[in-house]
PDB file of N, H, CA, C and O in Angstrom:
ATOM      1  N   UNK A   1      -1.011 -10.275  10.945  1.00  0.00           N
ATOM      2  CA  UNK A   1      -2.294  -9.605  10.892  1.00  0.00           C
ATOM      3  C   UNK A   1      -2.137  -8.107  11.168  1.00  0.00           C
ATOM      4  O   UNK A   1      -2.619  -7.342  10.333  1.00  0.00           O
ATOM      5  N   UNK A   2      -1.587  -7.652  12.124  1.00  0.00           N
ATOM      6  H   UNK A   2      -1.195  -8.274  12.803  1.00  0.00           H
ATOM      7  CA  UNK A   2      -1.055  -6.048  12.541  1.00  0.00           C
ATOM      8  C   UNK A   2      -0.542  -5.347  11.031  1.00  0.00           C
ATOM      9  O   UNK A   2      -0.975  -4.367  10.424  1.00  0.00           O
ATOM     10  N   UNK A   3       0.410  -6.165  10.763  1.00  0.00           N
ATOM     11  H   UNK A   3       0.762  -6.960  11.256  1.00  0.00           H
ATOM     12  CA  UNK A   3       1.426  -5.374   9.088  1.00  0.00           C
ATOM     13  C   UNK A   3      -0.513  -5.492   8.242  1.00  0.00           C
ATOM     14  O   UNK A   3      -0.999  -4.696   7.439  1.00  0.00           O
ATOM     15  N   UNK A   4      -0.932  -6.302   8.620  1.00  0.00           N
ATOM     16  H   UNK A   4      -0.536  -6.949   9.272  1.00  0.00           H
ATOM     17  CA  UNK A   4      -1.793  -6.259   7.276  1.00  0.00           C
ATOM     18  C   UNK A   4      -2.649  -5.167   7.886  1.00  0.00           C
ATOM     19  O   UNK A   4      -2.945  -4.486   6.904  1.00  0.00           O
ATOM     20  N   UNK A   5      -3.190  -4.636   8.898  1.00  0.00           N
ATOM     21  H   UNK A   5      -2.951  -5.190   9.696  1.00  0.00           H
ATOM     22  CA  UNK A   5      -4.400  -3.837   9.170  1.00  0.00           C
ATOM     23  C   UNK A   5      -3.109  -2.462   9.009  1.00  0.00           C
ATOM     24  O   UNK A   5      -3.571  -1.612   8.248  1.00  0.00           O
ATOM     25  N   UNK A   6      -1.788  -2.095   9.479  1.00  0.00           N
ATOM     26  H   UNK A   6      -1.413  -2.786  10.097  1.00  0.00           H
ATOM     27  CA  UNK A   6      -1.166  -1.295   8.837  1.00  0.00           C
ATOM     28  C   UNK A   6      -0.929  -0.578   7.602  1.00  0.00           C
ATOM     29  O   UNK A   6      -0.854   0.648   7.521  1.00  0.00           O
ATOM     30  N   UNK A   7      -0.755  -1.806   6.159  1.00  0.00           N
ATOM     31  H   UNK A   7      -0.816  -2.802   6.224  1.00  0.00           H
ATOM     32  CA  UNK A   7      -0.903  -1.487   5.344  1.00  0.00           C
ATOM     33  C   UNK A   7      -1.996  -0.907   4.414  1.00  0.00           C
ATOM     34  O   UNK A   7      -2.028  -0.228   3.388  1.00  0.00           O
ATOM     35  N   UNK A   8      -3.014  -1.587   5.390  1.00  0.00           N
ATOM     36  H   UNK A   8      -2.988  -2.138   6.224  1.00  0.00           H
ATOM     37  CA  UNK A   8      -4.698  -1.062   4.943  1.00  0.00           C
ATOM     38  C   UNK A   8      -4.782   0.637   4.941  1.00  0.00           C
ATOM     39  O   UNK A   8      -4.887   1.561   4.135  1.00  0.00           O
ATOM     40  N   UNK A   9      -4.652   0.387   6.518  1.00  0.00           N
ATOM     41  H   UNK A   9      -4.567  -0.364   7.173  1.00  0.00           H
ATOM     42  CA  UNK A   9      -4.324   1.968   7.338  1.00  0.00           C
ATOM     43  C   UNK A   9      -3.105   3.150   5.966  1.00  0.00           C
ATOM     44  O   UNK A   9      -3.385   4.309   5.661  1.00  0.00           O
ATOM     45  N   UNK A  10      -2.319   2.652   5.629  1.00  0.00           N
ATOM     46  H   UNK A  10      -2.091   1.711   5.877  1.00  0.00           H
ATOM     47  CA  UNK A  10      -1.521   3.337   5.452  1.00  0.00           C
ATOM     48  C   UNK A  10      -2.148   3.783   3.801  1.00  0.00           C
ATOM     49  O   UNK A  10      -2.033   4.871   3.236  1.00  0.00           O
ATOM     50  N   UNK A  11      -2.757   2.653   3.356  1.00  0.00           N
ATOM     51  H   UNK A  11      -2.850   1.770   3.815  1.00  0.00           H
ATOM     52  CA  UNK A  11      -3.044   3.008   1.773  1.00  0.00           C
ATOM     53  C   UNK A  11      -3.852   4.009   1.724  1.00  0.00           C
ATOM     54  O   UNK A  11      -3.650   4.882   0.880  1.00  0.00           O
ATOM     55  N   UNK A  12      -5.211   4.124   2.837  1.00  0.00           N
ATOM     56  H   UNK A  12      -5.375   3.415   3.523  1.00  0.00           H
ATOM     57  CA  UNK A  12      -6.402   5.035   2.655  1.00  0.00           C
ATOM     58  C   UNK A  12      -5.342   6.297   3.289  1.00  0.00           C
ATOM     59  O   UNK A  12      -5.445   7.500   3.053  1.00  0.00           O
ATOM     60  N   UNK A  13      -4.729   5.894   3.805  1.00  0.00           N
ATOM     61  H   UNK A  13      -4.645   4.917   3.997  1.00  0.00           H
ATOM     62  CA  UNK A  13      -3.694   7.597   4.430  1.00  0.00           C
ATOM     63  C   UNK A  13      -2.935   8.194   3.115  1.00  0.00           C
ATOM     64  O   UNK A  13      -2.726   9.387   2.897  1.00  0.00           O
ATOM     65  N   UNK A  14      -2.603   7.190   2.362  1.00  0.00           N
ATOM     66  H   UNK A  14      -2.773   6.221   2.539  1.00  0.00           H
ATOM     67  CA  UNK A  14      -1.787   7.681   0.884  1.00  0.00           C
ATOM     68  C   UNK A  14      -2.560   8.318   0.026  1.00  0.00           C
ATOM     69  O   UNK A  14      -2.112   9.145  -0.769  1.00  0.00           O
ATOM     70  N   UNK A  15      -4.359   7.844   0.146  1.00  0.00           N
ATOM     71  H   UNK A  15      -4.723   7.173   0.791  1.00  0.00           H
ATOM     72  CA  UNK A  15      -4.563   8.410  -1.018  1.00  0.00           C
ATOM     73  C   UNK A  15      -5.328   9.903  -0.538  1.00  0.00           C
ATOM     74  O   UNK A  15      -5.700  10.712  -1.388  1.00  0.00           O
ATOM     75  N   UNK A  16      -5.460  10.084   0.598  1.00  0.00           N
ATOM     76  H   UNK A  16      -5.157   9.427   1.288  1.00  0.00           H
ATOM     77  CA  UNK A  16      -5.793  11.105   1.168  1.00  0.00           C
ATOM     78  C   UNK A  16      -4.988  12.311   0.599  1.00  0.00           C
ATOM     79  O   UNK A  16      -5.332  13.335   0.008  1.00  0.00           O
ATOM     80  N   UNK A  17      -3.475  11.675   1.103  1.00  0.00           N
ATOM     81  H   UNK A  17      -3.196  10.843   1.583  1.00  0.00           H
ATOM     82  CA  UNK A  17      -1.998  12.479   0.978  1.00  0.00           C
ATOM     83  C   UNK A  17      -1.527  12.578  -0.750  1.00  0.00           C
ATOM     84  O   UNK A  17      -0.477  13.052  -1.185  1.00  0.00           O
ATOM     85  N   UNK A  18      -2.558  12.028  -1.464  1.00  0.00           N
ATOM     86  H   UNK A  18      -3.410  11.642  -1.111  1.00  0.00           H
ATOM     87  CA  UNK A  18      -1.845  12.063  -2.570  1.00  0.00           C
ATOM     88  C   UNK A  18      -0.685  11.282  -2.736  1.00  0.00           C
ATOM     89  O   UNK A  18       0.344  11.851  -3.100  1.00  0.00           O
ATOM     90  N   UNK A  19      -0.687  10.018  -2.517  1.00  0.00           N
ATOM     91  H   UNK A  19      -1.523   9.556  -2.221  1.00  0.00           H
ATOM     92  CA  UNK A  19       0.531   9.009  -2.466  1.00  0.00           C
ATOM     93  C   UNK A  19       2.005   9.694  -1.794  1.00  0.00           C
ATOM     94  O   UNK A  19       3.034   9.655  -2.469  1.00  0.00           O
ATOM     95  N   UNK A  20       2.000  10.100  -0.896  1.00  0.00           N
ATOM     96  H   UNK A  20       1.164  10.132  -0.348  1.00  0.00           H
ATOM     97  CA  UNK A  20       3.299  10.956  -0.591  1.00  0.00           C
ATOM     98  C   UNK A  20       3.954   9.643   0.445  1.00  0.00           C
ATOM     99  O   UNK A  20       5.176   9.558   0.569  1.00  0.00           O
ATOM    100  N   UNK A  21       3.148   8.783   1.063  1.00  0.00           N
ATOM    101  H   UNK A  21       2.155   8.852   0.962  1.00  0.00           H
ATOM    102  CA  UNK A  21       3.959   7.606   1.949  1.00  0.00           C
ATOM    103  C   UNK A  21       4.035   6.449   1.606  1.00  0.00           C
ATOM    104  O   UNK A  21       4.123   5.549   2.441  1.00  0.00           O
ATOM    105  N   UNK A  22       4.020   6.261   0.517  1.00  0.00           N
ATOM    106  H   UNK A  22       3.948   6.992  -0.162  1.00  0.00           H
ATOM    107  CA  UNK A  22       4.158   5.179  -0.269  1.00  0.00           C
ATOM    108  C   UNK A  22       5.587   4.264   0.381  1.00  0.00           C
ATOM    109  O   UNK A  22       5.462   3.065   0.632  1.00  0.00           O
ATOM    110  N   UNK A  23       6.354   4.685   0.510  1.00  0.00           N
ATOM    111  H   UNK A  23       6.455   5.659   0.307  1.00  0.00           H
ATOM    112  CA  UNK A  23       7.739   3.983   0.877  1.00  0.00           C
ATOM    113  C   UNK A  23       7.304   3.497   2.272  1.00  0.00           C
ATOM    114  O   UNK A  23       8.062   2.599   2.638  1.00  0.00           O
ATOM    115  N   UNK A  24       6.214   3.814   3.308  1.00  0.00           N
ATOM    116  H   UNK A  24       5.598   4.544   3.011  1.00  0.00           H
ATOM    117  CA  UNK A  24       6.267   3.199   4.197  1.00  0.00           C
ATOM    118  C   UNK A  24       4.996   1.808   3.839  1.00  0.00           C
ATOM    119  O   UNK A  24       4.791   1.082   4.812  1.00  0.00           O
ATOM    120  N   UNK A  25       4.455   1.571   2.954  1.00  0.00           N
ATOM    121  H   UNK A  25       4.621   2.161   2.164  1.00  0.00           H
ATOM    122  CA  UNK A  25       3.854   0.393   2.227  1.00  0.00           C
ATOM    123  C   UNK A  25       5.097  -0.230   1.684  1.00  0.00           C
ATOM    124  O   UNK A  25       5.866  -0.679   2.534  1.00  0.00           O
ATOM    125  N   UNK A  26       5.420  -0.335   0.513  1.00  0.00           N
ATOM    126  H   UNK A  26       4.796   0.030  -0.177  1.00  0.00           H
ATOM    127  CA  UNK A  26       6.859  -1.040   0.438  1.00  0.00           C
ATOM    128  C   UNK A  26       7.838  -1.167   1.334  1.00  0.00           C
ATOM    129  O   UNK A  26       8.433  -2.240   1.232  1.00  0.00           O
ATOM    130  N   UNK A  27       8.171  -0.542   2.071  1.00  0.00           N
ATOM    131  H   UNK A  27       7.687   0.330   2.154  1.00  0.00           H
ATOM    132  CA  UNK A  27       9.024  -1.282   3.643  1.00  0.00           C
ATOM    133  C   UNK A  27       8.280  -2.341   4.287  1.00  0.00           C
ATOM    134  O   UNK A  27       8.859  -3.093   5.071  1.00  0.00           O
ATOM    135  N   UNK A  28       7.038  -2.470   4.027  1.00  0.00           N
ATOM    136  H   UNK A  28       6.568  -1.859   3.390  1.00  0.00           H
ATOM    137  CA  UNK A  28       6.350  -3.560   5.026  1.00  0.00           C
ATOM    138  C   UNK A  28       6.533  -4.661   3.710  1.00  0.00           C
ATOM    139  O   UNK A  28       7.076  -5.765   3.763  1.00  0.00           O
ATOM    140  N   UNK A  29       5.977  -4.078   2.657  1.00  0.00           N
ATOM    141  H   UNK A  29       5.536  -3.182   2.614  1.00  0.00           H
ATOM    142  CA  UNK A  29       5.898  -5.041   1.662  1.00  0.00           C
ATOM    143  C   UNK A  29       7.354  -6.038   1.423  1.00  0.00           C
ATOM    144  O   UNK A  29       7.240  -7.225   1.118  1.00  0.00           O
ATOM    145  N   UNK A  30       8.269  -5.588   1.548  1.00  0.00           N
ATOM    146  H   UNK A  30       8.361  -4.624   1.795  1.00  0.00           H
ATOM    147  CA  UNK A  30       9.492  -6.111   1.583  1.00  0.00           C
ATOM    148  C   UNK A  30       9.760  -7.081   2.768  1.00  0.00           C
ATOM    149  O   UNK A  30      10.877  -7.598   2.738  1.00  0.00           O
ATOM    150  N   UNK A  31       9.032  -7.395   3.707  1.00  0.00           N
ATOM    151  H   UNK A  31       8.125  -6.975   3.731  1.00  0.00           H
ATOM    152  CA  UNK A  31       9.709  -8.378   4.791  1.00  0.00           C
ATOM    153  C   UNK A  31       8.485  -9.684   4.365  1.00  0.00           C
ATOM    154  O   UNK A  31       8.166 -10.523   5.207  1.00  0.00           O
ATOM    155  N   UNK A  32       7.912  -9.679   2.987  1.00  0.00           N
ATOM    156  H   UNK A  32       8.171  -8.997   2.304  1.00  0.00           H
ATOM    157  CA  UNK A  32       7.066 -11.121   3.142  1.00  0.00           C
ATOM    158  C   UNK A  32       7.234 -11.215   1.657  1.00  0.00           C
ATOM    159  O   UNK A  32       6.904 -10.409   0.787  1.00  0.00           O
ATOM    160  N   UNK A  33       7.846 -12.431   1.559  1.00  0.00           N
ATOM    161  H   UNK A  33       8.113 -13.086   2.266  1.00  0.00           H
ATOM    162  CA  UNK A  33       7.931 -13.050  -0.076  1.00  0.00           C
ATOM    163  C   UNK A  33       6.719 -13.376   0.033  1.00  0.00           C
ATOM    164  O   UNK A  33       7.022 -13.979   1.062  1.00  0.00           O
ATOM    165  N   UNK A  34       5.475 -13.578  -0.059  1.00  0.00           N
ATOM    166  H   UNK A  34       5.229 -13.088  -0.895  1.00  0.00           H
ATOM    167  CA  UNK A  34       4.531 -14.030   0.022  1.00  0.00           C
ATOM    168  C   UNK A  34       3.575 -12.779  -0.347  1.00  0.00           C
ATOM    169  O   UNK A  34       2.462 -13.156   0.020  1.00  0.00           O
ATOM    170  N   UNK A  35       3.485 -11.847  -0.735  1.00  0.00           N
ATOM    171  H   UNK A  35       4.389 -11.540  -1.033  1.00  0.00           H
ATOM    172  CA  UNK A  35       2.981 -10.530  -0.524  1.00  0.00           C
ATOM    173  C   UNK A  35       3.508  -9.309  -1.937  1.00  0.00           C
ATOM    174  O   UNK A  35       4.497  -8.618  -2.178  1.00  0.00           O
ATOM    175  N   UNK A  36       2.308  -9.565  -2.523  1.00  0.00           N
ATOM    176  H   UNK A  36       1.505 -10.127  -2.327  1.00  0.00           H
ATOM    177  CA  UNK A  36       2.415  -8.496  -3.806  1.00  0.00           C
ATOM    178  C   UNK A  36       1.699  -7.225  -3.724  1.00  0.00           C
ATOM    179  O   UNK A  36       0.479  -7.393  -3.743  1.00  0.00           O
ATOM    180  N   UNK A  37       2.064  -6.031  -3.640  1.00  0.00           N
ATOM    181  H   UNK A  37       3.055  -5.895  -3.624  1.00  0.00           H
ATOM    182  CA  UNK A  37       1.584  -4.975  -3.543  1.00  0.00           C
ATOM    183  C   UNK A  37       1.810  -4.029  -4.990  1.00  0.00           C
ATOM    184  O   UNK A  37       2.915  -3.942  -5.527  1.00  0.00           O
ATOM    185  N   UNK A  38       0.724  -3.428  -5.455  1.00  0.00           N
ATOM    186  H   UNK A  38      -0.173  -3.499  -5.019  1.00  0.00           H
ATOM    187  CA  UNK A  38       1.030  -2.537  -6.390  1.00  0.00           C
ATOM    188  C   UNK A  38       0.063  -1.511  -6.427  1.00  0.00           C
ATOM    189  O   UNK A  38      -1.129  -1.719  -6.201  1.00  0.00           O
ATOM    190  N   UNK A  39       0.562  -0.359  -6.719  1.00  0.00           N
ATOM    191  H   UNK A  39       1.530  -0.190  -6.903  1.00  0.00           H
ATOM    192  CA  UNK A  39      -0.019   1.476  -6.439  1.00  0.00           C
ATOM    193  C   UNK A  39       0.129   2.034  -7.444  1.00  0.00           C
ATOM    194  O   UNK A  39       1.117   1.802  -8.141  1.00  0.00           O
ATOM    195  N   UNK A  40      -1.069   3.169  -7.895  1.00  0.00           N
ATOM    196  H   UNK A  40      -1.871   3.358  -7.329  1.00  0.00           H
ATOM    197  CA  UNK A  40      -1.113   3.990  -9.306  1.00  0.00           C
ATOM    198  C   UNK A  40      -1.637   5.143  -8.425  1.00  0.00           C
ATOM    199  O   UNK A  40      -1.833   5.324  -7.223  1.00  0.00           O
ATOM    200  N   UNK A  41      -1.828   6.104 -10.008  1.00  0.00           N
ATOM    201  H   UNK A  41      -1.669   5.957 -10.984  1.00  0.00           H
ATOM    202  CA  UNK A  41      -2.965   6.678  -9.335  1.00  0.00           C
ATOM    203  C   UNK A  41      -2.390   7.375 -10.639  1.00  0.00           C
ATOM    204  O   UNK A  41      -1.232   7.552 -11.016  1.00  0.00           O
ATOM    205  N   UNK A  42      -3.978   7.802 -11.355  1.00  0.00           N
ATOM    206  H   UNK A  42      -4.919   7.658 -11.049  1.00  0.00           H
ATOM    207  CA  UNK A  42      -3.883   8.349 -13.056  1.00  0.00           C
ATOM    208  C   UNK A  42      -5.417   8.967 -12.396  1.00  0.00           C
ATOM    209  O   UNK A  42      -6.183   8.323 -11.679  1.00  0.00           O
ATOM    210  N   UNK A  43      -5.572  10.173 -12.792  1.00  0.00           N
ATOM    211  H   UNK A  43      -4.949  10.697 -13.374  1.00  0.00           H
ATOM    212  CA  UNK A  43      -6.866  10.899 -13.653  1.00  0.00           C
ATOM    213  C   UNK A  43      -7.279  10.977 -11.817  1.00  0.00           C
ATOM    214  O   UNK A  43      -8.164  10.163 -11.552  1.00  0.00           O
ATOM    215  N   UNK A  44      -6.912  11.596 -10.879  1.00  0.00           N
ATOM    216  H   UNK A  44      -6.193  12.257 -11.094  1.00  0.00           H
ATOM    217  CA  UNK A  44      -6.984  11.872  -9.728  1.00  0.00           C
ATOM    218  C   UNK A  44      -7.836  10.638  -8.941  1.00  0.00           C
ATOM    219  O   UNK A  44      -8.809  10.999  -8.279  1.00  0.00           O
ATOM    220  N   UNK A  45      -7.469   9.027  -8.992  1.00  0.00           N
ATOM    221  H   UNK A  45      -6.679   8.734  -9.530  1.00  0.00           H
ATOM    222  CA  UNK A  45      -7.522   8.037  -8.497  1.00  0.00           C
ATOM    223  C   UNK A  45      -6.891   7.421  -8.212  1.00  0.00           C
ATOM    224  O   UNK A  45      -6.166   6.973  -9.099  1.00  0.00           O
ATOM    225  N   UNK A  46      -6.705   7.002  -7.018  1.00  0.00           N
ATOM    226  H   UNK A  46      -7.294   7.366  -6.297  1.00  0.00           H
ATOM    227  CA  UNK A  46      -5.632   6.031  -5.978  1.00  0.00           C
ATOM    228  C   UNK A  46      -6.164   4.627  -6.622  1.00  0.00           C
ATOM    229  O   UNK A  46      -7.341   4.286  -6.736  1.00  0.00           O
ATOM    230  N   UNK A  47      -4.900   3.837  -7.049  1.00  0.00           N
ATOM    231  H   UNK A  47      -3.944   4.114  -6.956  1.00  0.00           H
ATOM    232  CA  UNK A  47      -5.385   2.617  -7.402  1.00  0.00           C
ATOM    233  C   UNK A  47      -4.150   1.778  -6.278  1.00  0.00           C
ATOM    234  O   UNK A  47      -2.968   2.089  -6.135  1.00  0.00           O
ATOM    235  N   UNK A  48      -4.942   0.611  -5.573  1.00  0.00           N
ATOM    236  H   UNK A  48      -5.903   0.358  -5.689  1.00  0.00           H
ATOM    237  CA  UNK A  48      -3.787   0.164  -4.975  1.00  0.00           C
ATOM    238  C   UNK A  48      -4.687  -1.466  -4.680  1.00  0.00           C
ATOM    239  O   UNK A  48      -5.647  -1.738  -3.959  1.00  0.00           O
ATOM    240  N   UNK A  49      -3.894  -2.250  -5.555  1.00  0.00           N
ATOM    241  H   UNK A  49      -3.114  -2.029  -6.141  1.00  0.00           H
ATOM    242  CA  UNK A  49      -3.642  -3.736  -5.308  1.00  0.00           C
ATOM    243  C   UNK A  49      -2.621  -4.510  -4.366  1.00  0.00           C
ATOM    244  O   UNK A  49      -1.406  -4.340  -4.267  1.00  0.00           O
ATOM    245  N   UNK A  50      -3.455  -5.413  -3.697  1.00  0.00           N
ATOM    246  H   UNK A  50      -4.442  -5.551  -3.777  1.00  0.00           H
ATOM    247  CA  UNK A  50      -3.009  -6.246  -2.581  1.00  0.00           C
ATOM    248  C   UNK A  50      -2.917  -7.918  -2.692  1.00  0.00           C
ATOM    249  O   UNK A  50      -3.779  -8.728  -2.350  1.00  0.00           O
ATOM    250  N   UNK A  51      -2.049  -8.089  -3.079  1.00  0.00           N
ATOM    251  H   UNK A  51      -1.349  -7.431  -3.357  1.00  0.00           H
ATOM    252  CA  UNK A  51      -1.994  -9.916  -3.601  1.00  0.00           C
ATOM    253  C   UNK A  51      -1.428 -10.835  -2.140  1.00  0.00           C
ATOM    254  O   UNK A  51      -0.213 -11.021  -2.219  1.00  0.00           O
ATOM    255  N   UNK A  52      -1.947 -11.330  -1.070  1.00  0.00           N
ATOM    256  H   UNK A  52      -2.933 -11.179  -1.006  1.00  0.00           H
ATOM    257  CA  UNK A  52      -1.275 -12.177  -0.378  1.00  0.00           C
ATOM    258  C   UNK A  52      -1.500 -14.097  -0.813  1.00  0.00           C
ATOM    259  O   UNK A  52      -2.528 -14.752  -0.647  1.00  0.00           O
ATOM    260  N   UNK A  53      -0.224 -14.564  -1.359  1.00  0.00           N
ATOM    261  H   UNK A  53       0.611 -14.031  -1.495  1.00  0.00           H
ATOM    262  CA  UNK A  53      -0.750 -15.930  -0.837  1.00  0.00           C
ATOM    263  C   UNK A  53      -0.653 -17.045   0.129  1.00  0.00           C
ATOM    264  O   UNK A  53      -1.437 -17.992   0.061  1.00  0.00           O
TER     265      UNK A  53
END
């Protein structure tokens, strides 16, 4: 539950930053096979999908 309110935390911080911490979302994303994450951002919009099952 912590990694997940982290990664929340960290996405609205990315798109603030203009995706610049992205690698600290994929470091979390990497310790759960269970856990699909994916990030854009086209036409000055943060797009960021969160798949847990």
């Amino acid at each position: 539950m912590f990694d997940l309110v982290r990664i929340i935390g960290i996405t609205f911080d990315n798109a603030i930053e203009e995706s610049e911490q992205l690698a600290n979302v994929q470091a979390i994303n990497d310790q759960y096979d269970n856990m699909f994450i994916e990030y854009s951002e086209k036409d000055n919009w943060f797009n960021f999908t969160m798949v847990i099952d």
